[in-house]
Every structure is written in structure tokens, then in C-alpha cells.
C-alpha positions in Angstrom: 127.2 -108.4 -87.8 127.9 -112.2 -86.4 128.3 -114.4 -88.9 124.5 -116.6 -89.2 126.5 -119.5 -91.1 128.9 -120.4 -88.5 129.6 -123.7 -90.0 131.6 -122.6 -93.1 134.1 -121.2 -90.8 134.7 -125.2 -89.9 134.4 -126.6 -93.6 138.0 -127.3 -95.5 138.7 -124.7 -97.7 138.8 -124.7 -101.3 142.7 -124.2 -100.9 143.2 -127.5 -99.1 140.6 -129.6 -101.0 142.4 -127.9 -104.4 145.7 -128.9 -102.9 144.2 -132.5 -102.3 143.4 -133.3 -105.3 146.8 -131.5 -107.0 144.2 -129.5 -109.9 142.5 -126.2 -110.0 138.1 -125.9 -110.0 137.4 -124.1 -112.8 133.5 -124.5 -115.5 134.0 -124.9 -118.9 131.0 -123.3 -120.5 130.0 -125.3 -123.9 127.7 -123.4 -125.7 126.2 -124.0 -129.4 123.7 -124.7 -131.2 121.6 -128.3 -131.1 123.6 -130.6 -132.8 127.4 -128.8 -132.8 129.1 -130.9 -130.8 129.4 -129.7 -127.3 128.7 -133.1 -125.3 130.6 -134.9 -128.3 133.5 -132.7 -127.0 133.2 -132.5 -123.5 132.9 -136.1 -123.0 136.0 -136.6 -125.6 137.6 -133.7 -123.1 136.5 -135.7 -119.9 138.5 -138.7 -120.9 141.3 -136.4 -122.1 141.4 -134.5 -118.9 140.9 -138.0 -116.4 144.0 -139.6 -118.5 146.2 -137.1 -116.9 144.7 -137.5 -113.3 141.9 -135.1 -113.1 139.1 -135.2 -111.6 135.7 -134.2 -114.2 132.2 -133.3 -114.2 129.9 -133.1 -117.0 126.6 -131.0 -116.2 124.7 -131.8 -119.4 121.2 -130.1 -120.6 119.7 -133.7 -121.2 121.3 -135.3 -117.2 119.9 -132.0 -115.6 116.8 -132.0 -117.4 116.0 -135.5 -116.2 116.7 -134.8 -112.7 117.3 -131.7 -111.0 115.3 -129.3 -113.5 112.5 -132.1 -114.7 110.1 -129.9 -112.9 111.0 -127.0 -115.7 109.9 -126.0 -119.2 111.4 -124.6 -121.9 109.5 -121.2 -121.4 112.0 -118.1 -121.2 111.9 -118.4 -117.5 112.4 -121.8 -116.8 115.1 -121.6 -119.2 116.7 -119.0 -117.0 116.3 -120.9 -113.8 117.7 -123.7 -115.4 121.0 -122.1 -116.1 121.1 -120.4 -113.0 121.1 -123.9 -111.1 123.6 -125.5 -113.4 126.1 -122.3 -112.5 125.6 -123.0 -108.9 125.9 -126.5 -108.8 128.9 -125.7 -110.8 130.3 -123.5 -108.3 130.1 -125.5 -105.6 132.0 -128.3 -107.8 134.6 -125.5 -108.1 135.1 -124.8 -104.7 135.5 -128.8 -104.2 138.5 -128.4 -107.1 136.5 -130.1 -109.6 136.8 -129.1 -113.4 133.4 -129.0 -114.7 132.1 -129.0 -118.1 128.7 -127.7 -118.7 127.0 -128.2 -121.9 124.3 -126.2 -122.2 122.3 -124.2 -125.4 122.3 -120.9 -123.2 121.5 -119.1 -126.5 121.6 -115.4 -125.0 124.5 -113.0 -123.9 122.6 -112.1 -120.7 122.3 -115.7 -119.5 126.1 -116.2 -120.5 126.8 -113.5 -118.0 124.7 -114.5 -115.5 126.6 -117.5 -115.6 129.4 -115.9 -115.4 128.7 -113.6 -112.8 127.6 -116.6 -110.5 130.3 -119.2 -110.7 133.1 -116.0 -110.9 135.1 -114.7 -114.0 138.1 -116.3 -112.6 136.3 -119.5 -112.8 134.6 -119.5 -115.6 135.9 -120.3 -119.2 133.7 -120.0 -122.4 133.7 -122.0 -125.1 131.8 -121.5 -128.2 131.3 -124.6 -130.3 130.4 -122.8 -134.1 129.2 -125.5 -136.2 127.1 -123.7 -138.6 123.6 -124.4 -138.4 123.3 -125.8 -141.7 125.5 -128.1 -140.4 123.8 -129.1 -137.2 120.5 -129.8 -139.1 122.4 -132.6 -141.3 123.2 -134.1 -138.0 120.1 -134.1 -136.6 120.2 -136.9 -134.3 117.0 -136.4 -132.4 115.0 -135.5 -135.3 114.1 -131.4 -133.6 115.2 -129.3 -136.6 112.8 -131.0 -138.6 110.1 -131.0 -136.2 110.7 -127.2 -135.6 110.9 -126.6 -139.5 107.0 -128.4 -139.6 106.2 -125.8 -136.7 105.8 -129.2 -133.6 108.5 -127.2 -131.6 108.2 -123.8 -130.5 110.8 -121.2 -130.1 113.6 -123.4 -131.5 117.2 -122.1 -130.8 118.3 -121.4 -134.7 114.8 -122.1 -136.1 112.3 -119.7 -134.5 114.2 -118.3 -131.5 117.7 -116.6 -131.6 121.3 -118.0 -131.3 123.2 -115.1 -130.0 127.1 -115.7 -130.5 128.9 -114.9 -127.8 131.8 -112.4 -128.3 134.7 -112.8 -126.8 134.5 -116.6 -125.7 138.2 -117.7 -124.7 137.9 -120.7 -127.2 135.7 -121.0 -130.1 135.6 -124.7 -132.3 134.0 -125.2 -135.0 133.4 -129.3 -135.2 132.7 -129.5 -139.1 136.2 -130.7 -140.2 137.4 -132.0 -136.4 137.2 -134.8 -135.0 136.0 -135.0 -131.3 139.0 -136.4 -130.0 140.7 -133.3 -132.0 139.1 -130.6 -130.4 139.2 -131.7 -127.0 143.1 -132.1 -127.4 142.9 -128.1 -128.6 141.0 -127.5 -125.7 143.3 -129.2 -123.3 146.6 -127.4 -124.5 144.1 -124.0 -124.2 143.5 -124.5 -120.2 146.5 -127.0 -118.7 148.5 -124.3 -117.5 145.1 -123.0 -115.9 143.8 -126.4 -114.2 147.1 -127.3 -112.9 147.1 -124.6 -110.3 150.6 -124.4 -109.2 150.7 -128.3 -108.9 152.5 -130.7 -111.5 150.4 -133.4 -113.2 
């Protein structure tokens, strides 16, 4: 069959735009609970990552939800479609050689692996930010675990909808006792040999 996209065929390839940039695409896949750190630590793991010359992008719920998803809810199936555009806006950032970081609930195994499945396993790195939940409600910062505890919220990851760990996330951090700054250094001695790609930085 000819090929109906004939202008790929003319695009740089991820090779060259990897070699370009001298770093490896790959998503780093925050997920936790409201409140357990994983924008804390990403952006703590941006500023790690850009002191050594790479280039970053964070994909977080709150920047999507305010622009490219605004038109979404939090019903089951908006939350779906939500994650599937974040893992295909972060698989085109991939195939640009840009590390991503997406912080994002994504409270289920099945939209984990849809995830997954879209940006590529070889892509894709999970990592599960633990903080207990008793924790994250201390924190609180935008007041929704007590306005799910009086019942305003409905289906409130940890409160009255399910947090599904994942299972074999490639790093898991719990933030209780860490510091930001902390984790995002155990994070960056996790993947360096992974984002380098073959190139010294």
C-alpha cells in the first residue's frame, strides 16, 4: 500500500534531532496521590536535569487542565481522554529528544498501561511518588481532602475513588522524610545513563 503520509518520509528523524540535542527522549511518569509530591519533584528534577544541559518538559494535571483538556471533566471518561492526550503529546516530545515529566494522578493500572502502551515501553519510565495518604491530607494545599471528607468532591482519588499502586514502577519515592531537591537527585542517578543516549554530558 503507498504510503498516505508522504511527508514524514521528509521530516528529520528522531535519530538526528536526538543527536542534536546530545540527550535521549524518554516520559517520566509521576504518579501519586493529591498532595505527595510529584510536581514538587519534577520541577526540583527539571532544574536538576537543565543544570547538566538537558532539555525538559513538564506536562502537569493543573497546565493541561487549563489549556489543552479545559474542555474535560473529571468523569471516568474524560479522565481517560485526558491521559491519553498527555501520552501523545508526550510522544511526540520524545521523538523531538525531549525528556518529559508528566505529573499526573492516573490512579488506575489500566490507564498506566495505556500510557505506556502509547508513548512505548522503551520510552516510558514510571515513577511512583508513595507519600501515604495520611500524609498528603496534612499538606493539603488546595483545601480538596477536606472538601471530599464533607462529601463537595465526588469520587476523590484516596477519599471516595481508588488509588491503585502501581507494581512494578522503576522508581518509587516516598516524599515524607525527603526533601524535593533530594529525591530529584535519586531520580537523576536512576535514569542518567538512560537520557544520555550514547552522548557525553
Amino acid at each position: 500500500m503507498d504510503n498516505i503520509y508522504p511527508i514524514f518520509d521528509r521530516m528529520q528523524s528522531r535519530e538526528q534531532k536526538e543527536r542534536q540535542l546530545r540527550q535521549r527522549g524518554v516520559t517520566l511518569w509521576f504518579t501519586g496521590l493529591s498532595g505527595s509530591g510529584k510536581s514538587t519533584v519534577a520541577i526540583a528534577l527539571e532544574h536538576r536535569l537543565s543544570r547538566q544541559g538537558y532539555i525538559v518538559q513538564i506536562l502537569d494535571g493543573d497546565n493541561i487542565r487549563s489549556g489543552i483538556s479545559s474542555d474535560l471533566t473529571f468523569s471516568a471518561a474524560d479522565r481517560e481522554q485526558n491521559i491519553r492526550r498527555v501520552a501523545h503529546i508526550s510522544r511526540l516530545y520524545n521523538h523531538t529528544g525531549i525528556i518529559t515529566l508528566c505529573c499526573l494522578l492516573s490512579p488506575t493500572q489500566q490507564l498506566r498501561n495505556m500510557a505506556r502502551q502509547i508513548i512505548g515501553s522503551s520510552d516510558f519510565i514510571e515513577v511512583y511518588i508513595s507519600t501515604p495518604l495520611s500524609v498528603c491530607e496534612q499538606r493539603d494545599i488546595k483545601g480538596l481532602y477536606a472538601q471530599a471528607r464533607r462529601g463537595e468532591i465526588a469520587d476523590f482519588t484516596g477519599i471516595s475513588a481508588p488509588f491503585e499502586p502501581p507494581q512494578s514502577a522503576q522508581i518509587t519515592i516516598d516524599t515524607t522524610q525527603r526533601s524535593a531537591e533530594s529525591c530529584a537527585e535519586h531520580i537523576y542517578n536512576s535514569i542518567r545513563e538512560r537520557i544520555k543516549g550514547g552522548f557525553i554530558n
